[in-house]
DOVEX-371378 format. One record per residue (C-alpha): residue number from 1; x, z, y. Coordinates in nm, 3 decimals, padded with zeros to 5 digits. Layout:
<ronus>
 kegu       x       z       y
  NUM       X       Z       Y
...
</ronus>
This chain:
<ronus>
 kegu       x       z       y
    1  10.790  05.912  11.256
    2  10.797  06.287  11.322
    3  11.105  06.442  11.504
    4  11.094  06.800  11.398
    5  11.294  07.046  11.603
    6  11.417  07.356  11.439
    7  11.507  07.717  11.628
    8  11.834  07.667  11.641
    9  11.805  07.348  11.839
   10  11.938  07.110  11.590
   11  11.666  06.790  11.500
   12  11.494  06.637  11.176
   13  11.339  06.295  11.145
   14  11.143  06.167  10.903
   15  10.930  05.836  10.860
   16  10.662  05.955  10.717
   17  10.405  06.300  10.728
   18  10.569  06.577  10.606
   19  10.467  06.918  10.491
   20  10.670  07.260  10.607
   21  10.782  07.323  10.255
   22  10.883  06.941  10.240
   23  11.112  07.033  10.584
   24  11.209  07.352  10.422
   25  11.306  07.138  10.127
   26  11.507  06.901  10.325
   27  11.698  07.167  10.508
   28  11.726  07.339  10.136
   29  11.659  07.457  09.820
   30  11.750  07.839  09.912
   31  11.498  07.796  10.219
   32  11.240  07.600  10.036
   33  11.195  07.891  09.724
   34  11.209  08.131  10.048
   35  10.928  07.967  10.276
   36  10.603  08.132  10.289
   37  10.402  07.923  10.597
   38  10.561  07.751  10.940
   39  10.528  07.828  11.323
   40  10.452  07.526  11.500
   41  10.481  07.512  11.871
   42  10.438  07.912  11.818
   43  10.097  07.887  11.590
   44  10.126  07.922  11.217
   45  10.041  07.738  10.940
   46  10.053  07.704  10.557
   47  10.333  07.564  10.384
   48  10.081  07.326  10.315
   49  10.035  07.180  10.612
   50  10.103  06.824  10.739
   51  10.356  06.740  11.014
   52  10.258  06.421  11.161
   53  10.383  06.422  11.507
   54  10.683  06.557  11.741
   55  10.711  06.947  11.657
   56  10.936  07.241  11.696
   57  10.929  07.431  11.371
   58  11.044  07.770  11.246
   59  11.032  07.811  10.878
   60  10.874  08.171  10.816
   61  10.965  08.352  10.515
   62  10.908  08.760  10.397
   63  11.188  08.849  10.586
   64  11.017  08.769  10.926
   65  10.720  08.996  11.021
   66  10.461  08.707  11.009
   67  10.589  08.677  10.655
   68  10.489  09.033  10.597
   69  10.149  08.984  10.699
   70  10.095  08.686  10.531
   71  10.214  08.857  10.231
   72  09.941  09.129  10.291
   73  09.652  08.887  10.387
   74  09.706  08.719  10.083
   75  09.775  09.013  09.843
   76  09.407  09.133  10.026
   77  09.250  08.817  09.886
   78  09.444  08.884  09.588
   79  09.247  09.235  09.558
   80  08.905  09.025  09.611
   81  09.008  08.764  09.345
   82  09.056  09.073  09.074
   83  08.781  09.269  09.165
   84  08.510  08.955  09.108
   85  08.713  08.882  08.812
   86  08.624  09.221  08.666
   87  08.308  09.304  08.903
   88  08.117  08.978  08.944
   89  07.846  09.127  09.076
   90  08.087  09.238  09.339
   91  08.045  09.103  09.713
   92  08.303  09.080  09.927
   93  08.297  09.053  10.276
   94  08.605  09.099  10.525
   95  08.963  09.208  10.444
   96  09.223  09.186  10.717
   97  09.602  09.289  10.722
   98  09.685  09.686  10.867
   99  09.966  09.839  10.969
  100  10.168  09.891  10.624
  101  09.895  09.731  10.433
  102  09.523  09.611  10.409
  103  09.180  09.666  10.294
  104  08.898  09.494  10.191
  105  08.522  09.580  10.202
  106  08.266  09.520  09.896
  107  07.952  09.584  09.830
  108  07.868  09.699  09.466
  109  07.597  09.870  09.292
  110  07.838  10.173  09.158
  111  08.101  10.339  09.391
  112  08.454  10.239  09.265
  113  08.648  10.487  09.036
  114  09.006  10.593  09.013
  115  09.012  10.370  08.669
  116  08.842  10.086  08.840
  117  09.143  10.130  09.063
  118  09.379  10.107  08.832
  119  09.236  09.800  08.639
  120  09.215  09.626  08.944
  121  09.582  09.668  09.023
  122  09.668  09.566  08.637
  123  09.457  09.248  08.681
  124  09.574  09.176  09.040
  125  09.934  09.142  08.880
  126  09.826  08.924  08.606
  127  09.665  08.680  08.883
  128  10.012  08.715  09.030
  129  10.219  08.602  08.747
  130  10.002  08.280  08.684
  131  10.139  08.181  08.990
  132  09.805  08.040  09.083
  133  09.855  07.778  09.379
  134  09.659  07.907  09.721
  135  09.493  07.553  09.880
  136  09.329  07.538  10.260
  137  09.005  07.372  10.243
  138  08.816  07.287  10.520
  139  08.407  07.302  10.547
  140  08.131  07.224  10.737
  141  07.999  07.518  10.852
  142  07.619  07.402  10.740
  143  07.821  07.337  10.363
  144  07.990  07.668  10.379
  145  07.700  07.868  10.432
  146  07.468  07.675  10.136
  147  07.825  07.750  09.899
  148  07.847  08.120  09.939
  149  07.493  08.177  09.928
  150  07.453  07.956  09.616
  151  07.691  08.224  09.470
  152  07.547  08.542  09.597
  153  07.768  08.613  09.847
  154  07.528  08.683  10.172
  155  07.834  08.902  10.318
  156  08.051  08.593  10.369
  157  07.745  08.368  10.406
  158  07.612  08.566  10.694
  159  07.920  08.530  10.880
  160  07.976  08.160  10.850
  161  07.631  08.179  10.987
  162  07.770  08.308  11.278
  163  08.014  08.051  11.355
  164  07.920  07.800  11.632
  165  07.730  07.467  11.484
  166  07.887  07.184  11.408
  167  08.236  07.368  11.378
  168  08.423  07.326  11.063
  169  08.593  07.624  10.875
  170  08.841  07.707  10.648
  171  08.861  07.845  10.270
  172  09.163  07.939  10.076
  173  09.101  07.883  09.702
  174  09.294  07.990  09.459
  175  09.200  07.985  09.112
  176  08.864  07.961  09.069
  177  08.817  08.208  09.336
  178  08.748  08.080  09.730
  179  08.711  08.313  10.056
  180  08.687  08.218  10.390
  181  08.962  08.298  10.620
  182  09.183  08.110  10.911
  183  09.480  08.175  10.711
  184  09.778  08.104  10.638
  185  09.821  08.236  10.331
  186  10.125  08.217  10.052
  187  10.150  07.876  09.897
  188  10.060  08.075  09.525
  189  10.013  08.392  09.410
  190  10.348  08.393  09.273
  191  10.482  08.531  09.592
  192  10.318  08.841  09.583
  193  10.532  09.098  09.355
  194  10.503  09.423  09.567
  195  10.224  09.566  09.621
  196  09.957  09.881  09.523
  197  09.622  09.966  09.557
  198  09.624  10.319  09.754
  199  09.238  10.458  09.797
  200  08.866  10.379  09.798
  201  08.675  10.485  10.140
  202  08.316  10.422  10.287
  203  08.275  10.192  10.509
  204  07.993  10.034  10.739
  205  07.882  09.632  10.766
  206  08.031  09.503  11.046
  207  08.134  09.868  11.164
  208  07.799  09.936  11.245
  209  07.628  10.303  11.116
  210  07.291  10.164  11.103
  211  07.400  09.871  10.845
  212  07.439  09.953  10.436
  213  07.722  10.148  10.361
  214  08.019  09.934  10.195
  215  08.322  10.030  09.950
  216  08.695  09.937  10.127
  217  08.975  09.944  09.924
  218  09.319  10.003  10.070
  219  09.627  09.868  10.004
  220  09.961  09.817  10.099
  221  10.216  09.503  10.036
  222  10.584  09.453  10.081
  223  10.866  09.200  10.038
  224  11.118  09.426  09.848
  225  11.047  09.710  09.600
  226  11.261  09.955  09.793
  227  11.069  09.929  10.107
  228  10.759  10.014  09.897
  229  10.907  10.264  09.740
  230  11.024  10.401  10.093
  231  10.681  10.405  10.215
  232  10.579  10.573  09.937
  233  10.746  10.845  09.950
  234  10.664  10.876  10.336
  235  10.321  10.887  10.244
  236  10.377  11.172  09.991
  237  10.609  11.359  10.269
  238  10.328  11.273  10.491
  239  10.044  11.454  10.252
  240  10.269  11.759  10.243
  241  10.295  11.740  10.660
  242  09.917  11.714  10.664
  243  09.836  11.906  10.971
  244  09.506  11.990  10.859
  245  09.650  12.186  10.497
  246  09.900  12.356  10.751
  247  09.668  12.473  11.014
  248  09.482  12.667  10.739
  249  09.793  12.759  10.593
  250  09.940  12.908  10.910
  251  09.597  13.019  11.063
  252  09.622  12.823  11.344
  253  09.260  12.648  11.358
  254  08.959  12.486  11.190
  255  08.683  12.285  11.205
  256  08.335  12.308  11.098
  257  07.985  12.084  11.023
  258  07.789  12.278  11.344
  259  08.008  12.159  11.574
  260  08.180  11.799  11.462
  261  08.491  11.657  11.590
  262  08.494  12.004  11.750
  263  08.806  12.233  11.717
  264  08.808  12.637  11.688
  265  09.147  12.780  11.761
  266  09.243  13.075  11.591
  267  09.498  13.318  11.787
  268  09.793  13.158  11.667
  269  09.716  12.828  11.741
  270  09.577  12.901  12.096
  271  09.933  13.037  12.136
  272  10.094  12.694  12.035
  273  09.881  12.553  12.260
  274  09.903  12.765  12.553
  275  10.284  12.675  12.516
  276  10.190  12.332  12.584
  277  09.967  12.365  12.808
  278  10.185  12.587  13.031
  279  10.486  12.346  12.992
  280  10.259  12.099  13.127
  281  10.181  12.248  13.406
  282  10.551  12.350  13.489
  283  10.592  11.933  13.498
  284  10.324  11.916  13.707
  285  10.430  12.144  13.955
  286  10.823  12.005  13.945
  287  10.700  11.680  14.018
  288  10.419  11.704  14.276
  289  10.121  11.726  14.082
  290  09.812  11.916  14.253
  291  09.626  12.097  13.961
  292  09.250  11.967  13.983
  293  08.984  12.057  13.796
  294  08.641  11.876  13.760
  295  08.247  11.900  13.679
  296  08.177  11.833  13.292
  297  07.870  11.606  13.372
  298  07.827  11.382  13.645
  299  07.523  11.164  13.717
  300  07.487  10.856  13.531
  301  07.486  10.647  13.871
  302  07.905  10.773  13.929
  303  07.933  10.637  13.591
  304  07.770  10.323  13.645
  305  07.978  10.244  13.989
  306  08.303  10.296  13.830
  307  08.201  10.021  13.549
  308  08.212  10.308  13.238
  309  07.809  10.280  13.183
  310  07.839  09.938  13.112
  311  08.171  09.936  12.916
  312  08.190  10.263  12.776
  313  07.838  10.317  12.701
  314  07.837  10.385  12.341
  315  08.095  10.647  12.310
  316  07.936  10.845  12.620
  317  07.736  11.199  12.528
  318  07.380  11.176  12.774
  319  07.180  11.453  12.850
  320  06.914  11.486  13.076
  321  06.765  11.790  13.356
  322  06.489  11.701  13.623
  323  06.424  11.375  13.535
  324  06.811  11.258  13.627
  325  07.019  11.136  13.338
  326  07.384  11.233  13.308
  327  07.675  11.152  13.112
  328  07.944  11.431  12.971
  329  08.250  11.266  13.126
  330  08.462  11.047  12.846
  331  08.758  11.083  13.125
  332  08.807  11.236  13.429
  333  08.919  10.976  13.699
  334  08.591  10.884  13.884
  335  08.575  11.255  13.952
  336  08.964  11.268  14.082
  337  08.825  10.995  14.305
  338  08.568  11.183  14.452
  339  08.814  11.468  14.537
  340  09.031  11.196  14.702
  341  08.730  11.095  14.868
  342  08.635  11.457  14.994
  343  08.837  11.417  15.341
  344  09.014  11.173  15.571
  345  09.291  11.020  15.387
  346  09.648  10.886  15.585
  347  09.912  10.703  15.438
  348  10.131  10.973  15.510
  349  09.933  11.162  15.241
  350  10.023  10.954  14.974
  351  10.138  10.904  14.710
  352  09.875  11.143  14.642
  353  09.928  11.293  14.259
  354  09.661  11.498  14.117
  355  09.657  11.651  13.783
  356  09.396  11.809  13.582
  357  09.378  11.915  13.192
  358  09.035  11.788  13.178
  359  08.798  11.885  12.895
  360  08.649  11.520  12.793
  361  08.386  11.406  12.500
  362  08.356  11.091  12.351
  363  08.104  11.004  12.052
  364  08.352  10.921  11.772
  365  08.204  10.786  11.442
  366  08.156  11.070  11.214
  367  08.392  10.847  10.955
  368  08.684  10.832  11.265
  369  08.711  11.230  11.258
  370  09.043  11.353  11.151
  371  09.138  11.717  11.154
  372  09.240  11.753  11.553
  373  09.419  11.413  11.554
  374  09.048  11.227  11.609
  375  08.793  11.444  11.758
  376  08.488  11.427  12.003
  377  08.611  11.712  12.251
  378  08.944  11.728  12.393
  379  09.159  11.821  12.644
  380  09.388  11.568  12.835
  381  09.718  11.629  13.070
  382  09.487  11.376  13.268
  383  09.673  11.250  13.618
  384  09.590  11.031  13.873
  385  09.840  10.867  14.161
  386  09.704  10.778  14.470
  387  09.925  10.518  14.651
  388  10.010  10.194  14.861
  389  10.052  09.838  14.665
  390  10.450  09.901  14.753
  391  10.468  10.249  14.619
  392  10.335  10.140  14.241
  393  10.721  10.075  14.166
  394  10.858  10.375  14.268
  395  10.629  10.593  14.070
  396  10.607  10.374  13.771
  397  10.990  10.421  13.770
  398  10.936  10.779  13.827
  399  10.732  10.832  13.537
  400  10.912  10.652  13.288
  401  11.203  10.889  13.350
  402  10.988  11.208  13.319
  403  10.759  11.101  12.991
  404  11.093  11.047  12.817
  405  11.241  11.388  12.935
  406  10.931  11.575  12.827
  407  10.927  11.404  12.447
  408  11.311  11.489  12.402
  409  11.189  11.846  12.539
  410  10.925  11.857  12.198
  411  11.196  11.712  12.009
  412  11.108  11.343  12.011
  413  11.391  11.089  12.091
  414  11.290  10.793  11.947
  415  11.043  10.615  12.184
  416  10.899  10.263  12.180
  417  10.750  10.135  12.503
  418  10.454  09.866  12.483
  419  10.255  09.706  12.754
  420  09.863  09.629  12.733
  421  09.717  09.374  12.866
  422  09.370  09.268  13.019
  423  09.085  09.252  12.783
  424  08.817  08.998  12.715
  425  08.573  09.273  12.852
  426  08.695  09.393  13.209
  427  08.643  09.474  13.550
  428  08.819  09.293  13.824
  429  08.939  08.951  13.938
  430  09.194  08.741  13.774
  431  09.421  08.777  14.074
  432  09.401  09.162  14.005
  433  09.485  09.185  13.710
  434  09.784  08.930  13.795
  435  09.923  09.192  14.075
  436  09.830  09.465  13.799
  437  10.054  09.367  13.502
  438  10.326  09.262  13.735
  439  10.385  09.540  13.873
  440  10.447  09.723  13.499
  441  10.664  09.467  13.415
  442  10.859  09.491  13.733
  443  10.871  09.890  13.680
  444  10.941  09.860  13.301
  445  11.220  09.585  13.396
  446  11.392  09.785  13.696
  447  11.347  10.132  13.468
  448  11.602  09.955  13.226
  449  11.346  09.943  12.911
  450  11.251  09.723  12.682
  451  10.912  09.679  12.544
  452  10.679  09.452  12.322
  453  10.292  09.294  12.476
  454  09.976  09.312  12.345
  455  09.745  09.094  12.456
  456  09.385  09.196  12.514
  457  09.457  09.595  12.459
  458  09.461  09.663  12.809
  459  09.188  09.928  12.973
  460  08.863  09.753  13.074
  461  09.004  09.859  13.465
  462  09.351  09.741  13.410
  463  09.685  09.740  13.195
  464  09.878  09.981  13.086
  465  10.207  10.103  12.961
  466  10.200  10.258  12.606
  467  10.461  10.492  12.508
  468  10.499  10.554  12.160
  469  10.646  10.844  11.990
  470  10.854  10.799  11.659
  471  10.825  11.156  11.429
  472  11.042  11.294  11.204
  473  10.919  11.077  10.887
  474  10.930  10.730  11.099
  475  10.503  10.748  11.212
  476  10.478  10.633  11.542
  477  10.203  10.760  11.742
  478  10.092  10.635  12.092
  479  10.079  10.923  12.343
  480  10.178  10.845  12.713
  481  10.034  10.576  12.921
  482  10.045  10.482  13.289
  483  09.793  10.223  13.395
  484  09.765  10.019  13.699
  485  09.393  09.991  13.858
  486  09.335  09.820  14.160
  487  08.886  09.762  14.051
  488  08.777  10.184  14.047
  489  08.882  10.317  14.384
  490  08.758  10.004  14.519
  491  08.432  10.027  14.321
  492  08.415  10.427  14.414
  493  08.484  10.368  14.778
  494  08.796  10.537  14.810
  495  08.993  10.459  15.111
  496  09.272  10.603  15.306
  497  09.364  10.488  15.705
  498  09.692  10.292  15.696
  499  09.944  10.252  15.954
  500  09.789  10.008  16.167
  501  09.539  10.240  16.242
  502  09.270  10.017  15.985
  503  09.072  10.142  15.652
  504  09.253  10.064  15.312
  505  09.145  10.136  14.929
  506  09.466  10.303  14.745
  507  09.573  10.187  14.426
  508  09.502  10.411  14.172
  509  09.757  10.520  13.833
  510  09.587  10.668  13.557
  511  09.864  10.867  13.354
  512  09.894  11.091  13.070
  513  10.229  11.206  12.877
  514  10.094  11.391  12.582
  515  09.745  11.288  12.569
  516  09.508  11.515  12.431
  517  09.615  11.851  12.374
  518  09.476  11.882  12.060
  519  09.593  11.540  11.872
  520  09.942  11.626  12.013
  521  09.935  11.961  11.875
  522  09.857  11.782  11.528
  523  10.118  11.544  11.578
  524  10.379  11.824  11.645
  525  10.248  12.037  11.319
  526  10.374  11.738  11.133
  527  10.672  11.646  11.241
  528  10.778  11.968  11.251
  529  10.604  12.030  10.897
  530  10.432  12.340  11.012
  531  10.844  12.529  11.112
  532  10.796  12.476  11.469
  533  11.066  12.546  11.748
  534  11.119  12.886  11.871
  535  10.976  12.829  12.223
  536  10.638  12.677  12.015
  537  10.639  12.927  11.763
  538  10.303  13.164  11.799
  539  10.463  13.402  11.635
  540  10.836  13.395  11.744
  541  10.982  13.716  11.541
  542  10.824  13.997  11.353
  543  10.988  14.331  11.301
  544  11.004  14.532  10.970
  545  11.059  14.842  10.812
  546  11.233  14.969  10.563
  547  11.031  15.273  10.495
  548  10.776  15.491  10.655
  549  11.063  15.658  10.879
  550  11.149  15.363  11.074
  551  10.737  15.260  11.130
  552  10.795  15.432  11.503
  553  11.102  15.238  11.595
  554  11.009  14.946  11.471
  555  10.680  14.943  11.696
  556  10.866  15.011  12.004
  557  11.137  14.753  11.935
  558  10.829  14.502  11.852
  559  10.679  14.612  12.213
  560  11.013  14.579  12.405
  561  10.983  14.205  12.278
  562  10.659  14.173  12.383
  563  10.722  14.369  12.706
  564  10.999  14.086  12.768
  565  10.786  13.788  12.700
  566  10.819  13.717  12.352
  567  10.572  13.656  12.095
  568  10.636  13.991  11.860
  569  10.437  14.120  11.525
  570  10.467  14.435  11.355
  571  10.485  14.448  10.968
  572  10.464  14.801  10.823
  573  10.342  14.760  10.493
  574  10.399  14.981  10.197
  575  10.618  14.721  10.039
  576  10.950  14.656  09.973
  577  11.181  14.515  10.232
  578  11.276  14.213  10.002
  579  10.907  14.141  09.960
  580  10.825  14.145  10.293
  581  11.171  13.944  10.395
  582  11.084  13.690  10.141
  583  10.680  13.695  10.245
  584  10.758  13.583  10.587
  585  11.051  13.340  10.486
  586  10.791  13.169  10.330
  587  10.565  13.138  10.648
  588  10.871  13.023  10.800
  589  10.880  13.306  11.104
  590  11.202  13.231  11.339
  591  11.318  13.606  11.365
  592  11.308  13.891  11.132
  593  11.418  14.202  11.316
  594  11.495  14.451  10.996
  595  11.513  14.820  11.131
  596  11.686  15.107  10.876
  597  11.776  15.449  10.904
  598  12.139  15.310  11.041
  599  11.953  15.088  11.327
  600  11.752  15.387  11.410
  601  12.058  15.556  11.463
  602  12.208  15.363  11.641
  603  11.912  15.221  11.888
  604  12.013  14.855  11.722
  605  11.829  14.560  11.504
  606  11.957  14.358  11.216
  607  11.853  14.003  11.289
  608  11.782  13.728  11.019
  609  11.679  13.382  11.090
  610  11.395  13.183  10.897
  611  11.690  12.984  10.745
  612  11.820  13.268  10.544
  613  12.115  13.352  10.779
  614  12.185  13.710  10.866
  615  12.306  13.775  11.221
  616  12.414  14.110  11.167
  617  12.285  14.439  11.369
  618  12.289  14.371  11.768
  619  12.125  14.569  12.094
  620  11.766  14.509  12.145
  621  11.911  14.359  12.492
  622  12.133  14.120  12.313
  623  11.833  13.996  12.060
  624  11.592  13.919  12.355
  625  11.899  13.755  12.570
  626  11.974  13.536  12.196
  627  11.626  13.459  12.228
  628  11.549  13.359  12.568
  629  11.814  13.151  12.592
  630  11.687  12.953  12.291
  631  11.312  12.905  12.408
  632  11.494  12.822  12.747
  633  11.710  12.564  12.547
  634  11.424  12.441  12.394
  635  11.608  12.329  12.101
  636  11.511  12.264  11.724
  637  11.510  12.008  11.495
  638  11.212  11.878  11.297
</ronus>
């Protein structure tokens, strides 16, 4: 006789198996037409499933986030139901849950057009309003295999293949379609009512280049209309925000087949990002950073001592010179170790902070690329923290204060803090990595933040505190990290001579606040939409004429700016002032410094800002006071 215990504390019995949507019957009707699967003892499980013994049981429904990702698992086997429906020939192989959505892959003789698409969709809602029940089966793996290869299927076969012998797994059927997947799903099709079919991409076997070349679908899925409809439209906003479209637009960089993954910055975006950088290094130096700056290839036998050759291998550029093989350097820290290493080290020297904006490569997939968001050579505000095991708390706390500081400085308030933790694949003992991710948590805890874990998304070397970055249209994007690693200095030999006179090996904190230069740079175009903040702007006011007369004055009023520190163009076309006023509203300049006869006259400007408000004429000295104080301010709003 099962005693089930609910999440509020209270207790069911029963004298006999029951299923969850039997308890979610009991408890009633609202919650049983609600129920999508159970959490049992903190696993889930299909509605479906039997309760035999004592349990403590939370009834899942859309409105918790495991019931939006079973919604979206099942609306992706949904997709795979339609498509053999209308594309037998069709094989599918995987199609998990994403963030807003899912995909899954096929393989198919013909690539998949926008009609396809759309039929697809159609048909997927007709499956939905059969209601079609959705049933766990479970296989012998020998049985499963023989099944999907009897029906062409050597995708799925293949990996059934895979699984260890003589374990059983599960398929979902529904209809006469069955996939294999560990669930849970939605106890019918019924339940899924929101949903749309998005784009068709390439896509590689098993993520592999060298295997055939598959078709994934996306998708996204949602409990309520309106929250489609609000994602939606942030994609749209998103496609106008496109950093890409708007570096082109505003001339501030492209990128090009010779040199993939590869960014060439135009003048205007060099300026954006020597604001950055030089921000950057103003936080470095206020918080006692030493500027570094390292070899771009090391020998492959550095790379192999700090653990990267044989867990970073693949996404490592090799060259070769005198028979020695090297590796362009991925990251910087084994060479900020080998500066630390260069003398005698006391623990009066540390904490020892050193900061470098290294120039790294990785080998992305060609099919990862994105514009300057995912690239194969970047730049990183790279730092590393030399310290004592009883100093980690003290600068974790420290640099959860300043990473905050410098996103409200950009513009970004809302930040979400996330710790990663060890991975299946990773250097180090157990006892470590137990010191490791303590020591965040303390420093998270004491910092007064709150923050959600991921298990197994930790470095290889040790965990890590994400911060993510919320922009203007809700994206989050992960930028900062500090990470605790006790395994590299060790494995590099780094030591420092500790009070009682005896050798010691630091700890050592990788940190970054913004990341790479250049995907930061992208993520600022966007939220900003291309209008960013005076103190970014690469161009931050442009003077114009009103005739030929005025070409003179307006020059040396544009070089005063300049003289002054301010980023100042000169526009002395042969046009109208409206046109030219409304040409560079459009580009969305901050300033536009109009000079007349009557400003000549009277050694003044008339000052309009990109939002269409006139200022009125002022002194030259009070326009560049107005506009110091407002890069000083850093203010704007995206």
């Amino acid at each position: 006789m099962p005693v089930i215990t609910l999440p509020d504390g209270s207790r069911r019995e029963f004298d006999h198996p029951v299923t969850i949507a039997e308890v979610a019957q009991d408890i009633g009707p609202g919650l049983a037409k609600a129920a999508l699967a159970g959490k049992i003892d903190g696993r889930l499980v299909d509605a479906g499933h039997r309760i035999e013994t004592d349990v403590s049981l939370g009834i899942v429904t859309d409105k918790d986030p495991d019931g939006l990702s079973i919604i979206r698992h099942s609306t992706a086997h949904l997709l795979a139901h339609a498509v053999k429906e209308l594309f037998p020939d069709a094989q599918v192989t995987i199609g998990p849950v994403i963030e807003n959505g899912f995909y899954y892959d096929f393989a198919f003789k013909r690539p998949f057009t926008p009609d396809d698409l759309t039929a697809i969709e159609k048909r997927m809602g007709e499956l939905a309003k059969r209601d079609i029940p959705v049933t766990r089966e479970v296989w012998s793996r020998d049985e499963a295999t023989a099944f999907f290869e009897s029906i062409g299927e050597r995708y799925k076969a293949e990996l059934i293949a895979a699984i260890p012998d003589g374990q059983d797994v599960s398929l979902y059927r529904q209809g006469g379609f069955v996939d294999l997947c560990r669930g849970p799903h939605v106890p019918s099709t019924g339940r899924l009512k929101v949903f749309k079919l998005m784009k068709v991409a390439g896509a590689y076997w098993r993520g592999d280049h060298r295997n055939e070349q598959l078709q994934r679908i996306y998708g996204t899925a949602w409990a309520k209309k309106d929250e489609q409809d609000a994602y939606l439209t942030m994609i749209e906003e998103a496609e106008k925000r496109d950093h890409r479209r708007l570096g082109r637009q505003h001339d501030l960089f492209h990128l090009r087949d010779e040199a993939p993954g590869m960014v060439f910055w135009h003048p205007k975006g060099w300026a954006v990002w020597q604001q950055v950088e030089q921000y950057m290094r103003r936080v470095y130096q206020d918080n006692g950073y030493l500027e570094v700056r390292c070899p771009q290839i090391l020998d492959r036998t550095l790379w192999e001592k700090s653990g990267h050759w044989a867990n970073y291998r693949d996404n490592m550029f090799t060259t070769e010179s005198e028979k020695r093989d090297y590796a362009i350097k991925p990251m910087n820290c084994p060479g900020h170790v080998l500066i630390f290493n260069s003398g005698l080290r006391s623990y009066r020297d540390l904490p020892l902070r050193y900061g470098e904006f290294g120039s790294c490569h990785r080998n992305e997939p060609s099919g990862a690329l994105h514009g300057v968001m995912r690239v194969r050579g970047f730049t990183q505000d790279d730092g590393h923290i030399f310290c004592t095991e009883d100093q980690i708390q003290s600068e974790v706390i420290a640099f959860n204060t300043l990473v905050r500081k410098v996103y409200a400085d950009f513009g970004f308030h809302d930040v979400v803090v996330k710790l990663a933790l060890r991975p299946e694949k990773r250097v180090g003992s157990d006892e470590i990595w137990d010191k490791a991710e303590t020591a965040l948590r303390v420093g998270l805890k004491t910092s007064g933040l709150t923050w959600d874990e991921l298990p197994g998304e930790g470095a290889f070397y040790g965990p890590k505190i994400e911060f993510h970055i919320r922009d203007a249209i809700g994206r989050s994007w992960q930028c900062g990290t500090i990470q605790v690693d006790f395994s590299m200095p060790m494995r590099l030999d780094a030591e420092y001579v500790g009070e009682d006179n005896a050798r010691h090996t630091p700890v050592m904190l990788h940190r970054a606040i913004i990341g790479s230069l250049e995907r930061f740079i992208g993520i600022l175009i966007e939220h900003y939409a291309g209008v960013l903040p005076l103190w970014l702007s690469p161009v931050q006011a442009v003077v114009l004429n009103i005739s030929e007369k005025q070409a003179e004055y307006a020059e040396s009023v544009a070089k005063r700016l300049r003289s002054a520190g301010l980023r100042a163009e000169c526009d002395l076309r042969n046009e109208k002032i409206s046109y030219k006023i409304r040409d560079h509203s459009l580009n969305k300049l901050p300033y536009q410094i109009v000079v007349g006869d009557k400003e000549v006259a009277a050694c003044q400007v008339a000052v309009r800002t990109r939002g269409g408000q006139d200022l009125g004429r002022m002194t030259i000295e009070t326009l560049i006071g107005r506009l110091h104080e407002e890069v000083a301010a850093r203010s704007g709003t995206a």
